[in-house]
N, C-alpha and C positions, 0 to 999 in steps of 0.2 A: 647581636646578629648583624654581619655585615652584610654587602650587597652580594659577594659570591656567596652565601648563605644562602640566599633567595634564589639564585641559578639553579644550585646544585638542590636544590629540594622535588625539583620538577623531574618527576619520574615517568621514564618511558611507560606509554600502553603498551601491554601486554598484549603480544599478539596471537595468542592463542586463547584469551578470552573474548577479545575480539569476532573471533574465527567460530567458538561455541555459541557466543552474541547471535551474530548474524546467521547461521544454522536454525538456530531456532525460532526466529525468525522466519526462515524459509519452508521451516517443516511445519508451524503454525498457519502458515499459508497455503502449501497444498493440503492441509488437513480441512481448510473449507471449504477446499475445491473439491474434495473428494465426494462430498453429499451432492453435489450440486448437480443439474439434470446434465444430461445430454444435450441438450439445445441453448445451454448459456452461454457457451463460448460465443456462438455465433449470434443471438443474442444480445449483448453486448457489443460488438463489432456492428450489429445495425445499429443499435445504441448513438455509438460514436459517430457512424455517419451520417444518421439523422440531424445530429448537434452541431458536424460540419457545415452543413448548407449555411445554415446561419452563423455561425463563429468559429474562426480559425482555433483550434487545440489541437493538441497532441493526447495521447493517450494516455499516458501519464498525469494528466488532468483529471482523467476519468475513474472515478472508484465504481462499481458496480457487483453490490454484494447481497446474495439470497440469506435469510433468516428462517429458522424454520422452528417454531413452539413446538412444545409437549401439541398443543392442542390440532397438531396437522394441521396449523395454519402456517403459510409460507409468507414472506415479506418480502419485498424485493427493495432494496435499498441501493442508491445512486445518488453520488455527489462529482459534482461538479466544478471543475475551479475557472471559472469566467475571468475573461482581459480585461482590462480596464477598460471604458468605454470611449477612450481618447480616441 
């Protein structure tokens, strides 16, 4: 095996696997939005500004996701990605 051996082995992504990748992705995400109430959006947006006062983030920091059992029990889950405290 030479070293252009090793070049030429490196195969482009496929960009229409790419493109089904991230679709379904996106369509598993409004799929858990779809259960979710009425009043999460906003919600969440207090959420985030709550968590402004005290530490500078972006939204993208902020995950905030409803669970919901067989048993009509609801969870509310939220994670947070905090700055270093330098």
């Amino acid at each position: 095996m030479s070293i252009l051996d090793y070049f030429r082995s490196n195969k482009k992504t496929n960009t229409a696997v790419t493109a089904k990748e991230r679709l379904q992705i996106i369509v598993a995400h409004q799929r858990g939005e779809r259960d979710a109430p009425d009043y999460f959006p906003k919600m969440k947006q207090e959420i985030i500004e709550v968590i402004r006062k005290y530490v500078h983030i972006s939204e993208d920091q902020v995950s905030v996701q409803l669970d919901q059992n067989d048993d009509k029990l609801s969870v509310l889950e939220l994670n947070v990605t905090l700055p270093d405290g330098k």
